[in-house]
C-alpha positions as CSV (number, residue, x, y, z in Angstrom):
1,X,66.3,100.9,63.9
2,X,63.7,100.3,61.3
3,X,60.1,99.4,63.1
4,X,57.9,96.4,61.5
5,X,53.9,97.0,60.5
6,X,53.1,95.2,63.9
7,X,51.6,98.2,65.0
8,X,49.2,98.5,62.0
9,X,47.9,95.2,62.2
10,X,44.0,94.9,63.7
11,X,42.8,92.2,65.1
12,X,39.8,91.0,63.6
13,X,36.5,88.4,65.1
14,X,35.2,86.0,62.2
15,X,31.7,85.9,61.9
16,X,30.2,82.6,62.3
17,X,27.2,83.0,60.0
18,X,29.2,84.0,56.8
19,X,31.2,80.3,57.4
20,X,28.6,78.4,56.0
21,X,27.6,79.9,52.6
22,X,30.4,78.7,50.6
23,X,29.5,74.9,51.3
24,X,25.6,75.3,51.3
25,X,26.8,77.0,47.2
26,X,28.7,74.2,46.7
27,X,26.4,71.6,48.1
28,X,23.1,73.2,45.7
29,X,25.1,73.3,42.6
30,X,25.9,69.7,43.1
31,X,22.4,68.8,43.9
32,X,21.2,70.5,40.7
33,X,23.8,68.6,38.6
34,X,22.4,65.2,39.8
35,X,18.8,66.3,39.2
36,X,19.6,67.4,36.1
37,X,21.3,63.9,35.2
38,X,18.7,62.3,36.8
39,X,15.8,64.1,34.6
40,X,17.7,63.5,31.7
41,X,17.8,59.7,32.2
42,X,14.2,59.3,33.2
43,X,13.2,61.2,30.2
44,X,15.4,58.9,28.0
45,X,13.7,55.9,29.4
46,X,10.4,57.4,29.3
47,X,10.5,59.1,26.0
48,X,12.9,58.6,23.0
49,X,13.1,59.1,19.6
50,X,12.5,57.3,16.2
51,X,13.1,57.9,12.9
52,X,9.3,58.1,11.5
53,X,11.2,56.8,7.8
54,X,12.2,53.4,9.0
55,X,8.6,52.5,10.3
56,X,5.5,51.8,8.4
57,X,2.4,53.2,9.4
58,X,-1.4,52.4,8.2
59,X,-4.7,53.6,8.6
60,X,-7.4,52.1,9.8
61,X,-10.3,51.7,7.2
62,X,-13.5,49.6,6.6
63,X,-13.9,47.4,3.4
64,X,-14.0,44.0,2.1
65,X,-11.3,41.4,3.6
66,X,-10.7,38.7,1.5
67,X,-9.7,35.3,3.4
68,X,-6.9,33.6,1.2
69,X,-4.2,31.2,1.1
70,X,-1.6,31.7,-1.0
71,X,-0.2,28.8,-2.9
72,X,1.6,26.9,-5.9
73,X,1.1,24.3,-8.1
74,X,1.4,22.9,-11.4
75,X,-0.4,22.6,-14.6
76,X,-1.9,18.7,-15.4
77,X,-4.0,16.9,-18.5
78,X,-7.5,16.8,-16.6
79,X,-7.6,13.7,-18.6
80,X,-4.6,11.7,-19.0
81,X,-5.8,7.6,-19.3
82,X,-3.7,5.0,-18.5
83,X,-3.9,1.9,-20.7
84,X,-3.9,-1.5,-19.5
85,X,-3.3,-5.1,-21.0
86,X,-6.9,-6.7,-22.1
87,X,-5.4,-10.0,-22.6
88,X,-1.5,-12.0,-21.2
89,X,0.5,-12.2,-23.8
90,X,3.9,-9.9,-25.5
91,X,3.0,-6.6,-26.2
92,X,4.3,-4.1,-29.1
93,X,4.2,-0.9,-28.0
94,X,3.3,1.2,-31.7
95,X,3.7,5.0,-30.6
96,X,6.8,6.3,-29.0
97,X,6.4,8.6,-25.7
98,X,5.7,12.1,-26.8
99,X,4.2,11.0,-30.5
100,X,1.0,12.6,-31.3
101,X,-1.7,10.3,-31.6
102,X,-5.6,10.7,-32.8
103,X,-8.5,9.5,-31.2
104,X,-8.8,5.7,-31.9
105,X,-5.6,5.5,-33.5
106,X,-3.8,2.0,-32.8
107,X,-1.0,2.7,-30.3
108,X,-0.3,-1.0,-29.1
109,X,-0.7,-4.5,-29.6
110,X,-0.9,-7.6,-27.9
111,X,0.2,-11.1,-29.2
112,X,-2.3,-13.6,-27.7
113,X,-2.0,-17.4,-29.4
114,X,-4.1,-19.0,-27.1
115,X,-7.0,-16.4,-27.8
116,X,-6.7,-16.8,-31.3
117,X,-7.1,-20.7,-31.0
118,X,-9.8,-20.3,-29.1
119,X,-11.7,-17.8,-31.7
120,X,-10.9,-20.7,-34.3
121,X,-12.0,-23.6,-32.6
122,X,-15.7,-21.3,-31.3
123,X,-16.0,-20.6,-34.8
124,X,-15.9,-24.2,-35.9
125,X,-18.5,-25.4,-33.2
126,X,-20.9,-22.0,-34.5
127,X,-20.1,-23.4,-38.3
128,X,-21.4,-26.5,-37.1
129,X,-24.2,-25.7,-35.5
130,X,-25.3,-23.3,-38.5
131,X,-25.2,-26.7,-40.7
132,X,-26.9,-28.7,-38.1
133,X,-29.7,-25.9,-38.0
134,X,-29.9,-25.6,-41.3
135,X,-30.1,-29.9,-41.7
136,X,-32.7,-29.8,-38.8
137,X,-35.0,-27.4,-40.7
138,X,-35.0,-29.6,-43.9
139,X,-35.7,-33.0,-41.5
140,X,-38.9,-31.2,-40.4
141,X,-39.9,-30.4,-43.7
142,X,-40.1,-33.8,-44.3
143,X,-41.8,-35.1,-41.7
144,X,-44.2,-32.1,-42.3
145,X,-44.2,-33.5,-45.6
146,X,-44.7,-37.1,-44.4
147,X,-47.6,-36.2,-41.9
148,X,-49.6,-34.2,-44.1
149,X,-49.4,-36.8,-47.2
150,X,-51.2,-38.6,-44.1
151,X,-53.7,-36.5,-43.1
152,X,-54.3,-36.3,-47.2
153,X,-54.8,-39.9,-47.4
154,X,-57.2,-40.2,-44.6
155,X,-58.9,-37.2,-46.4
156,X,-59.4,-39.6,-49.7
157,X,-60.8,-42.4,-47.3
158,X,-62.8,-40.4,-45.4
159,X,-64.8,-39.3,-49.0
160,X,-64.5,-42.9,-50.1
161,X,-66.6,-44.0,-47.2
162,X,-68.8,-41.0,-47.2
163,X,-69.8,-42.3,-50.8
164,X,-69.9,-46.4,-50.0
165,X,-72.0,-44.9,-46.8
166,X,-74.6,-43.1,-49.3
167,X,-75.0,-45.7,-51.8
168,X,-76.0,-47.9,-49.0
169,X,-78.5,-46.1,-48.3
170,X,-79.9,-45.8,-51.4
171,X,-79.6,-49.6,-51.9
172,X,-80.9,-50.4,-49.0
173,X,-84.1,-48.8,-49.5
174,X,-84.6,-51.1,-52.7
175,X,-83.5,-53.9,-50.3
176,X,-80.0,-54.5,-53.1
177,X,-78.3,-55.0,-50.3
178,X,-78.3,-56.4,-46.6
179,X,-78.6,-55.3,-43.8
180,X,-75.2,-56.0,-42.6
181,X,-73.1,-55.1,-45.6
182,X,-75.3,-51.8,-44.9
183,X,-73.9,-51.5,-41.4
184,X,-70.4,-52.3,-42.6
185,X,-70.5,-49.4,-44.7
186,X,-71.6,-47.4,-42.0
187,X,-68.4,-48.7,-39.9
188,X,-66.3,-48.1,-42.6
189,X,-67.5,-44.3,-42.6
190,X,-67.1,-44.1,-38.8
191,X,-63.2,-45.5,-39.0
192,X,-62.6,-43.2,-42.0
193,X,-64.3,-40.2,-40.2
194,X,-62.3,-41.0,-36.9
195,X,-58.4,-41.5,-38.9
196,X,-58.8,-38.4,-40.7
197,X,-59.5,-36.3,-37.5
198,X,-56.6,-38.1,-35.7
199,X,-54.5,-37.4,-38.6
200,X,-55.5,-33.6,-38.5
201,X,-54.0,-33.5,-34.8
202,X,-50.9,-35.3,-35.3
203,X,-50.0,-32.7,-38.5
204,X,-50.9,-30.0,-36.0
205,X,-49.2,-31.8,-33.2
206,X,-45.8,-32.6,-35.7
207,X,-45.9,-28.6,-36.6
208,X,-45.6,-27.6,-33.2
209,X,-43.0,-30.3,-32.4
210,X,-41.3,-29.5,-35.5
211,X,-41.3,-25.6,-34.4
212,X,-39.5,-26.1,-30.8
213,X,-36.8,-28.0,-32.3
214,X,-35.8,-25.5,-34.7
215,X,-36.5,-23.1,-32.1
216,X,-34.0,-25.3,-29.8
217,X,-31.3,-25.4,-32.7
218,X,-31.4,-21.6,-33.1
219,X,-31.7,-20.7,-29.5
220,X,-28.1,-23.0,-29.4
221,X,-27.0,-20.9,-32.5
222,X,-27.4,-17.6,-31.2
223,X,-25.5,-19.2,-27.7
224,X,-22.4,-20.3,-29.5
225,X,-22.7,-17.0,-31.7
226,X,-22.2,-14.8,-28.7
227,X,-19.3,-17.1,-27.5
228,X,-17.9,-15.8,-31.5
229,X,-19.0,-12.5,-30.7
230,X,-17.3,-12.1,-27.4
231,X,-13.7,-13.7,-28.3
232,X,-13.8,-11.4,-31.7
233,X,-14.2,-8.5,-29.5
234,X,-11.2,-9.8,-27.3
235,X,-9.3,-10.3,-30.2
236,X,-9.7,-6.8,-31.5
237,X,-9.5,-5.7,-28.1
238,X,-5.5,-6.9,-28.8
239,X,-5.2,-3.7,-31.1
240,X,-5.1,-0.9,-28.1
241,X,-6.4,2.2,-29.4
242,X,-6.0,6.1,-27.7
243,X,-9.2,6.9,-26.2
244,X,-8.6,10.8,-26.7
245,X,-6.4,12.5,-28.8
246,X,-3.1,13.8,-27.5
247,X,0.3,12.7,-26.9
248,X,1.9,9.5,-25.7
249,X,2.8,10.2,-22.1
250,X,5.2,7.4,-20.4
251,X,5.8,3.5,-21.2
252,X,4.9,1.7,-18.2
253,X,6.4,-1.6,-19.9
254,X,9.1,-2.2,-21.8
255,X,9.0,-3.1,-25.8
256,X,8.1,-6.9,-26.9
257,X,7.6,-7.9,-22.2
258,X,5.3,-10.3,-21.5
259,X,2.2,-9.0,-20.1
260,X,-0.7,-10.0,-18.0
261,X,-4.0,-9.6,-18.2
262,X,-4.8,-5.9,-16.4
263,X,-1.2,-5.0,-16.4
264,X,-0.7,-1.1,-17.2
265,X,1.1,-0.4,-20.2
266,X,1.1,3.5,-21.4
267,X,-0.5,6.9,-20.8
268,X,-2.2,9.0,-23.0
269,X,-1.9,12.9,-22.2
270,X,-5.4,15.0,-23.4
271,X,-3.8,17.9,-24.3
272,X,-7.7,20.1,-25.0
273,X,-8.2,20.0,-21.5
274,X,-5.6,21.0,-18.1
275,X,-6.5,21.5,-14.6
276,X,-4.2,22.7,-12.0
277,X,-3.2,20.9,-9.4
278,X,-2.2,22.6,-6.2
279,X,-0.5,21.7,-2.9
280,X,-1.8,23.5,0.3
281,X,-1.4,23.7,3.7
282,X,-3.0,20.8,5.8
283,X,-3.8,23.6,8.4
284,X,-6.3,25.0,5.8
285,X,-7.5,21.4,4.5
286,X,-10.7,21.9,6.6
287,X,-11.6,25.4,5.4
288,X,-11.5,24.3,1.8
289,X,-14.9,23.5,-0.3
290,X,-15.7,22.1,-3.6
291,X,-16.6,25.2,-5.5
292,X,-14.3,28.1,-4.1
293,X,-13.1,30.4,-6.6
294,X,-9.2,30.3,-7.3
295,X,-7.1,32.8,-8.6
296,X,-4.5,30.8,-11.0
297,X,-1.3,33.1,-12.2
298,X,0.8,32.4,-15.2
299,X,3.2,34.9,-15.1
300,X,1.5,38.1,-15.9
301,X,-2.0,36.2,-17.2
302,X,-4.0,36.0,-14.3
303,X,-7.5,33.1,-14.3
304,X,-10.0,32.9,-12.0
305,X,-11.3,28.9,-11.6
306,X,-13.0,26.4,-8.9
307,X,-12.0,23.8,-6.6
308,X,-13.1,20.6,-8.5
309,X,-11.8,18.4,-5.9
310,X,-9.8,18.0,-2.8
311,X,-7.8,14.9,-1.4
312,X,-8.7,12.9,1.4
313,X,-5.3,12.2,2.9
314,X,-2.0,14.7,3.9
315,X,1.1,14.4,2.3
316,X,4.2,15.9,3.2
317,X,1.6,18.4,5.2
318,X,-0.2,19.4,1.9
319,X,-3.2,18.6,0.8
320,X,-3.6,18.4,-3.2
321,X,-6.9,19.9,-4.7
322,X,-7.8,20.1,-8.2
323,X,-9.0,23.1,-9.7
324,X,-10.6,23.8,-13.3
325,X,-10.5,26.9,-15.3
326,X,-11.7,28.2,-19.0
327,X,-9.4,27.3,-21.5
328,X,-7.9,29.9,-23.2
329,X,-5.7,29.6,-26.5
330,X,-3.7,32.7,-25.5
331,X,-1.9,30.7,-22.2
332,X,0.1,28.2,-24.0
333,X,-0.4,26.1,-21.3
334,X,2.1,22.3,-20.7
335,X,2.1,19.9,-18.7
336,X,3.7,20.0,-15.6
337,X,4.0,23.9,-16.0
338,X,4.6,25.6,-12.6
339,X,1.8,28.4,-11.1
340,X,0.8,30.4,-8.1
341,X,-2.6,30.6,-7.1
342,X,-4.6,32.3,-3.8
343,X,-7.7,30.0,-3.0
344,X,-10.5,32.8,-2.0
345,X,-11.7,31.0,1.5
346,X,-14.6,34.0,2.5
347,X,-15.6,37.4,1.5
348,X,-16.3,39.8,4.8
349,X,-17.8,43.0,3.5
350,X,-18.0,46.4,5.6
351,X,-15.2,45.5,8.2
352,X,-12.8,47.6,9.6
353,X,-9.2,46.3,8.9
354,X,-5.5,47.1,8.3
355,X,-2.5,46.6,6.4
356,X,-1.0,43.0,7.3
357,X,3.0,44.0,8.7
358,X,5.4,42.6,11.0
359,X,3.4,44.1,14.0
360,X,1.1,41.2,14.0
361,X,4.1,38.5,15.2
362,X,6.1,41.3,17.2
363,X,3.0,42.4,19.2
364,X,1.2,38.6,19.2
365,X,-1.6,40.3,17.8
366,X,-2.7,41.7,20.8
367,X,-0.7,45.1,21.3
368,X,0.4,47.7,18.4
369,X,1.7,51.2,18.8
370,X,-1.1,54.2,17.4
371,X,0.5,57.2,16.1
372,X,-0.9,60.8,16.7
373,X,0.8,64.1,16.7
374,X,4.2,62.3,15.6
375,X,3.8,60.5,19.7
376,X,3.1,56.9,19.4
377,X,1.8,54.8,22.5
378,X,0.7,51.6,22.6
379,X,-2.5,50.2,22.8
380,X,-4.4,46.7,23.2
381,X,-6.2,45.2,20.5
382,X,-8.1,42.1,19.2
383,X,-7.6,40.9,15.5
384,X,-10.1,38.8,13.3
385,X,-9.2,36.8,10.7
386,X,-6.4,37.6,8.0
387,X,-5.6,37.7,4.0
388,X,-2.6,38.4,2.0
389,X,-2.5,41.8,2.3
390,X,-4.8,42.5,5.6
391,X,-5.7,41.8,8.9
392,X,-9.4,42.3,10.5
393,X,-9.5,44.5,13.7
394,X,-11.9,43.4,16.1
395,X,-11.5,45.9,19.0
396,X,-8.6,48.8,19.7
397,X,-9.0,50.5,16.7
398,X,-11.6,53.2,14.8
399,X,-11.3,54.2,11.5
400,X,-8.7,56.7,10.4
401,X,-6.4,55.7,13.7
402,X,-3.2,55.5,12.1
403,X,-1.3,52.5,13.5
404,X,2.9,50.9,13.1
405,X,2.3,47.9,11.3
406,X,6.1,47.3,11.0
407,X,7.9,45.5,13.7
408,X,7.6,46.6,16.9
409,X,10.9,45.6,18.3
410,X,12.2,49.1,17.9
411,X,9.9,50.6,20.5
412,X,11.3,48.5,23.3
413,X,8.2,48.1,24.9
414,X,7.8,52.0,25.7
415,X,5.4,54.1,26.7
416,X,5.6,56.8,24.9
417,X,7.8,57.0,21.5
418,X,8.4,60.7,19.8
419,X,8.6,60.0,16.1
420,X,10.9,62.3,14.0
């Protein structure tokens, strides 16, 4: 009979300590897996990675910020009159939209019969009054004729009884005559002596009478011939010429209408002189001023000119302004040409500012990221006022900081951002 290993066997006590170190092994690696998973997360959240070649960065520097508003407009005849009707009547428009016309050339006429008539029938009643003047002058010629054959007559008498007055008194000293024929001789004197001096007062008297009604007929003369002189100027008025040279812009009538008085009938385009006309935003209409430089572009021709005016009222939310600039051969400038122009508002010298970006509408202006050692963290700031190309930094910022002016949507509003 074979014998089993029964009698080999010891039995053996398990120590209690050694039960426990499997589990507590178990138990640390696991713990170490979760804080390492749990490290790992925070540091994603807390820190994570961009590429530095999608972002733009700027540095902060001092210099002059230009306040501008960038706009467009068009080019337009600083002097482009329109026409109008000096009399009712049918008009015949003489020059064609876009003819060429000269300075005082005849470009339309007006047909006026009533006007005419009344020319005529002026110039009668002036004819007539000429003739009546000219008739009146040769009536006081003759009774300046009549009055002084008068005063010559009493002239004659007067030396008739001067003589008749001295022979009396030579005869009466020889008693050859008596005493009353004597003092009828001195009567005689005395009456001839009295009509020649009343007949001196009524020739002077007659001159001056004779003067204020040929002054009267002349004064009426001169009337009637500016009643001639007005209605010849409204008849030539009829013949509308083109107060500067140019071209003929639009018809405002058609060809043979009737017309009334004041009614607008063409345009007349100055071509010498153009002005640009711009439209910009109402929200700037109280920061413009007569006199502001403007920076007009035509393509790659680039001239500076000066608010010349600025509308009252908004349209559309624009406000139109008028600018003028030098004139220059080399632009080949038209009507109604389109441009872009940047109306210079101020000039701040010595500021510190930055690059303009999307970080100004991402971070409301008040919060950008600032890059140093290839970390960026965000920081608060205050900015100023803004141009085309910059932005003025108020507070948050020193000069050579280097900031993300691209958007800041990227960042996810993190603390800390390690660029790559």
């Amino acid at each position: 009979m074979i014998k089993d290993t029964s009698g080999q066997d010891k039995v053996r006590v398990p120590n209690k300590s050694k039960q426990w170190i499997k589990p507590l092994l178990l138990l640390v690696s696991v713990l170490c897996v979760i804080g390492a998973v749990s490290a790992n997360l925070f540091s994603s959240q807390a820190r994570f990675s961009i590429d530095a070649t999608a972002l733009r960065l700027a540095t902060l520097e001092k210099g002059t910020l230009i306040r501008d508003v960038s706009t467009t407009g068009k080019i337009v005849a600083a002097n482009a009159p329109i026409l109008y009707s000096t009399q009712m009547g049918n008009v015949t428009l003489v020059s064609n939209p876009g003819d060429r016309v000269e300075k005082g050339e005849v470009i339309a006429k007006i047909e006026s019969h009533g006007l005419m008539s009344r020319l005529k029938q002026q110039d009668s009643v002036l004819e007539g009054m000429k003739s009546a003047l000219a008739r009146a002058k040769l009536d006081a010629r003759r009774q300046q004729l009549a009055s002084e054959q008068i005063l010559d007559l009493a002239r004659v008498d007067l030396a008739a009884a001067k003589r008749e007055s001295r022979r009396g008194d030579v005869l009466i000293k020889t008693h050859l005559i008596s005493e009353i024929d004597f003092e009828a001789g001195k009567d005689t004197l005395q009456k001839a002596t009295l009509a020649f001096a009343h007949a001196e007062k009524e020739v002077a008297l007659m001159k001056d009478t004779l003067e204020f009604e040929i002054k009267d007929k002349i004064s009426e003369v001169q009337r009637q011939n500016l009643v001639v002189t007005e209605l010849r100027r409204q008849v030539a008025a009829l013949k509308i010429t083109a107060p500067v040279s140019g071209i003929i812009g639009n018809w405002l009538v058609e060809q043979k209408a009737r017309v009334s008085q004041g009614q607008a009938l063409l345009t007349v385009v100055d071509l010498s002189a153009f002005e640009a006309e711009l439209a910009v935003p109402e929200i700037y209409a109280d920061e413009l001023g007569l006199g502001m430089d403007v920076e007009l572009n035509f393509g790659a021709i680039t001239v500076m000119g000066k608010l010349s005016s600025i509308s009252p009222e908004v349209i559309n939310r624009e406000v139109t302004a008028r600018v003028r600039f030098a004139q220059d051969d080399n632009l080949h400038l038209r009507q109604n040409q389109r441009l872009s122009a940047r109306v210079l508002l101020e000039n701040k010298p010595n500021i510190l500012m930055v690059k303009k970006g999307a970080f100004v509408r991402s971070g409301g202006g008040q919060r950008v990221y600032a890059v140093q050692d290839k970390i960026a963290k965000p920081i608060a700031i205050t900015l100023g006022a803004r141009s085309m190309s910059h932005v003025e930094v108020l507070s948050g910022g020193s000069v050579g900081d280097v900031w993300v002016i691209s958007s800041l949507d990227p960042f996810k509003k993190a603390d800390e951002v390690q660029l790559r």
